[in-house]
C-alpha positions in Angstrom: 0.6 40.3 -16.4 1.9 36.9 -17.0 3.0 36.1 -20.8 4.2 32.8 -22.5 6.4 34.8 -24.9 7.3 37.8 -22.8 9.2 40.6 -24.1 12.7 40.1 -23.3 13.3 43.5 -21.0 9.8 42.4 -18.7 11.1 40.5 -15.9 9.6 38.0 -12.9 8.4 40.0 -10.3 10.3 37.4 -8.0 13.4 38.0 -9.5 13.0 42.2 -9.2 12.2 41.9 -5.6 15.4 39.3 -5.2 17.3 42.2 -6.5 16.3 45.1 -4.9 16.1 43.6 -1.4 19.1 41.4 -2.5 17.3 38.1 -1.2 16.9 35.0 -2.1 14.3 34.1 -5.0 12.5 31.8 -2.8 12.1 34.5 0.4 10.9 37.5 -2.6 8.3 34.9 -3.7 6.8 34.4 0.1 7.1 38.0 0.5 4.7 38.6 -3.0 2.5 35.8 -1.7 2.1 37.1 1.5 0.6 40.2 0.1 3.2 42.5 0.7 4.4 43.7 -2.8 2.7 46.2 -5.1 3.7 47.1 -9.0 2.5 50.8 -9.6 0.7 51.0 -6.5 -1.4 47.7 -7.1 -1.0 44.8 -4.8 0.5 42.0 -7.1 0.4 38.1 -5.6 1.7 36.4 -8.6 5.6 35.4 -8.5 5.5 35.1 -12.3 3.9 38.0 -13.2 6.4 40.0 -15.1 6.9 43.7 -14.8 8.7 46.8 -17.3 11.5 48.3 -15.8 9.6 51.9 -15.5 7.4 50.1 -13.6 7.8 50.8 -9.4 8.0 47.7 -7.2 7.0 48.2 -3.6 7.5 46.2 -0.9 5.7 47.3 2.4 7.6 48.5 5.4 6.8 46.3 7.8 7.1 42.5 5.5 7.7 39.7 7.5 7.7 36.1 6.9 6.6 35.4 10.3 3.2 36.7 9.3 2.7 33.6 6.8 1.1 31.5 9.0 -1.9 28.8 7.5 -5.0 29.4 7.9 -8.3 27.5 8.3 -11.5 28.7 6.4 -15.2 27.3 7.6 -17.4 27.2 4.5 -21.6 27.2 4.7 -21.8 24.2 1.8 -25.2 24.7 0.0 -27.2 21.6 -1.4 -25.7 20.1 -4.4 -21.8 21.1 -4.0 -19.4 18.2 -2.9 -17.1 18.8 0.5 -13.9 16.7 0.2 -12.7 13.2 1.8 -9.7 13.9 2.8 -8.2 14.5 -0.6 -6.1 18.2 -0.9 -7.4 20.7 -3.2 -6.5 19.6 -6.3 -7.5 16.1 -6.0 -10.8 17.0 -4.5 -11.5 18.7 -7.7 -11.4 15.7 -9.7 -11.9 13.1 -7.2 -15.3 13.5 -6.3 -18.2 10.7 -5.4 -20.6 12.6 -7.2 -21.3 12.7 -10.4 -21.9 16.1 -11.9 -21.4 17.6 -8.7 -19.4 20.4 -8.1 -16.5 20.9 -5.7 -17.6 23.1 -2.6 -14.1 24.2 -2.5 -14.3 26.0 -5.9 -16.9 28.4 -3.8 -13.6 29.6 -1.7 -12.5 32.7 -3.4 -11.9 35.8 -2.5 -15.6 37.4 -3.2 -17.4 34.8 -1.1 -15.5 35.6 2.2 -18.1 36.1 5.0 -18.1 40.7 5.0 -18.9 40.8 8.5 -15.8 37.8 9.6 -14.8 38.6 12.9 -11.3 37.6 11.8 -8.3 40.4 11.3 -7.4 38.3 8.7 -6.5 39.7 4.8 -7.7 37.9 2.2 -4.7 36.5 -0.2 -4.6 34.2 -2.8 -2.1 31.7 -1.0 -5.4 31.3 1.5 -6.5 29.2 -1.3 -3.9 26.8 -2.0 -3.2 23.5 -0.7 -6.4 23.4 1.3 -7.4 19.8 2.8 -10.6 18.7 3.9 -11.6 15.8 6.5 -14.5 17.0 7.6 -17.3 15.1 5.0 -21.0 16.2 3.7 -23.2 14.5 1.6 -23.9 16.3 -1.0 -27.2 16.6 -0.9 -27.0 18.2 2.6 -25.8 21.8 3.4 -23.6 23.3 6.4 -20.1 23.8 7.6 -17.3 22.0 6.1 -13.5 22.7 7.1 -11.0 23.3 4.8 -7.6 23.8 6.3 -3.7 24.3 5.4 -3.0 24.0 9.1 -0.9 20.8 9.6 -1.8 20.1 13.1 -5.4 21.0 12.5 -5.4 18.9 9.7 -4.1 15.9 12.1 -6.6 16.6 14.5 -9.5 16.2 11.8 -8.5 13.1 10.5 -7.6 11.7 14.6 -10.7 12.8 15.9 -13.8 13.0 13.1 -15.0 9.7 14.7 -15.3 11.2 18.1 -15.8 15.2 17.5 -19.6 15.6 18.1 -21.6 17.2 14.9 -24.8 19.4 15.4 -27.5 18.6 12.8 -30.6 20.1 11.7 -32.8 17.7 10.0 -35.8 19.2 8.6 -38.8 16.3 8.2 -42.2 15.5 7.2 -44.1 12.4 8.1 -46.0 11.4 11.7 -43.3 10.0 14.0 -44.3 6.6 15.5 -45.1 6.1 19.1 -42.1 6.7 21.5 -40.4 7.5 17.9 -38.4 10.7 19.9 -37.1 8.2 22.6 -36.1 5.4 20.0 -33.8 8.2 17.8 -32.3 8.7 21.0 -31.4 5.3 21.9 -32.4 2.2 20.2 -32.0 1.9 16.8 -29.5 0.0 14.3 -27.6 1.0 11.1 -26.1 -1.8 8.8 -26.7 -4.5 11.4 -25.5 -2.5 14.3 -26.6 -1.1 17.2 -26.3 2.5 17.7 -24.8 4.5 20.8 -27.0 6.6 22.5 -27.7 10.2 21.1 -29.0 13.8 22.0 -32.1 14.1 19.9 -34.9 16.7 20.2 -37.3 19.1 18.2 -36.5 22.1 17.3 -39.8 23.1 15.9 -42.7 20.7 14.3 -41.0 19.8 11.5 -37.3 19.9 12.3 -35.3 17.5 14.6 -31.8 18.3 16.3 -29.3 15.6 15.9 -26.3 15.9 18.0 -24.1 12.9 17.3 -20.2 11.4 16.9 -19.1 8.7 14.3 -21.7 9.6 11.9 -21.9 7.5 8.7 -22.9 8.5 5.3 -26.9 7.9 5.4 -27.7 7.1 9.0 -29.6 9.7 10.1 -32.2 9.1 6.9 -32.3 5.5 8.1 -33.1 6.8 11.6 -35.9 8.8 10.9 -37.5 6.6 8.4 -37.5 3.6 11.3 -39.5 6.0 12.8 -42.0 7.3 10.1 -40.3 10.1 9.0 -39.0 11.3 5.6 -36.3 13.7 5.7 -36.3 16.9 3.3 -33.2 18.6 4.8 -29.5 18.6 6.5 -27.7 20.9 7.4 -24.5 20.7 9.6 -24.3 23.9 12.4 -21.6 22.2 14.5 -18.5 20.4 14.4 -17.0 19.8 17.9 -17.1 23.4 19.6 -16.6 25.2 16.5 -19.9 26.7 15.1 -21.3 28.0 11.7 -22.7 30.7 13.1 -24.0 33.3 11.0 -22.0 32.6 7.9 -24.2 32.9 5.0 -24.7 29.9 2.6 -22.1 30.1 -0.2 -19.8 32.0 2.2 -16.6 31.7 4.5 -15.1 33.1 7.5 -11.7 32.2 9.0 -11.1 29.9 11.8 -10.4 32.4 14.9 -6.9 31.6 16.9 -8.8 31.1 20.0 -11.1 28.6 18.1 -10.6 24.8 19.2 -12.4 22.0 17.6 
């Protein structure tokens, strides 16, 4: 709907709202982004998009600006995709640590949202934009990563990653040395330090819970190799009190208002 060299009597949909609710440009382009305007009956979330004068523009009832509030998506990362580091969408695209990789955020659209999300939430395009990430994963691992537009959640990430407690599942193969369990749990080092005490256990013979703060980027392989193990798998289920759930892997569901990391 959007032309380079548009004909001259096809206007910005931004500019034929402005006129018919006689508003400013700005406020007619929150009200198309916040899914509230239809051309011919079809919902329209493009500012630019340019419209005929037969054409009908629609703006619902009940519009209100109050209603665009950010939101916070939770995203099951699958093995081989690269979460963010703190970098906003568009620098997270071309910014990442691994070559070849591709961004986990480019799986955020509106086809992959989670069908059975809890959330009374509709799906618009803004949900997309100006996301920001603080919440790492290797990319070889899998699991939930938090992308965000939420200022004050965004703050909290970056405050408190080194003291939120993550849930792991580590999937492993390998016989674990004598009192191997006990040392995971306390008494191991990573780069020449000592680590805190942690909440290790087994989930079944050949996966290990990990529940841990201040994790650093290859410390739980180090771990279980000290103890004879290999590890095959990761795959994040926890941050803080916030769960993955039942999201599927290559899906999202929205952060729920009652939600606190």
């Amino acid at each position: 709907m959007t032309d380079k060299n548009p004909v001259p009597s096809h206007i910005r949909l931004a500019k034929r709202v402005a006129e018919q609710l006689s508003c400013s440009r700005s406020m007619a382009e929150q009200f198309i982004e916040g899914g509230f305007v239809s051309v011919d009956g079809q919902l329209v979330e493009t500012p630019g998009a340019r419209v005929r004068p037969d054409q009908g523009v629609t703006v619902e009832k009940d519009a209100s600006l109050l209603e665009l509030t950010p939101v916070t998506l939770l995203l099951h990362k699958p093995v081989g995709f690269e979460a963010g580091l703190g970098l906003d969408a568009g620098a997270a695209a071309h910014g990442s640590r691994s070559q070849g990789a591709p961004a986990a955020l480019t799986l955020l659209n509106a086809q992959s949202h989670m069908p059975e999300d809890a959330a009374d939430t509709r799906v618009l395009l803004r949900h997309f934009k100006q996301l920001e990430c603080f919440t790492p994963l290797p990319t070889p691992a899998s699991g939930l990563v938090v992308y965000t537009q939420d200022k004050r959640i965004a703050r909290k990430l970056q405050e408190d990653i080194e003291t939120l407690e993550q849930e792991c599942i580590v999937e492993v193969e390998g016989q674990i040395a004598d009192n191997g369990l006990k040392k995971l749990c306390h008494g191991l080092s990573f780069n020449g330090r000592p680590l805190p005490p942690i909440k290790v256990s087994w989930q079944s013979e050949t996966k290990l819970r990990f529940a841990l703060k201040g994790i650093r980027p290859g410390q739980i392989p180090a771990m279980c190799e000290a103890v004879g193990l290999r590890v095959m798998a990761i795959k994040r289920i926890r941050l803080g009190r916030v769960p993955l759930s039942k999201v599927p892997e290559g899906q999202w569901r929205y952060l729920q208002p009652w939600e606190k990391f």
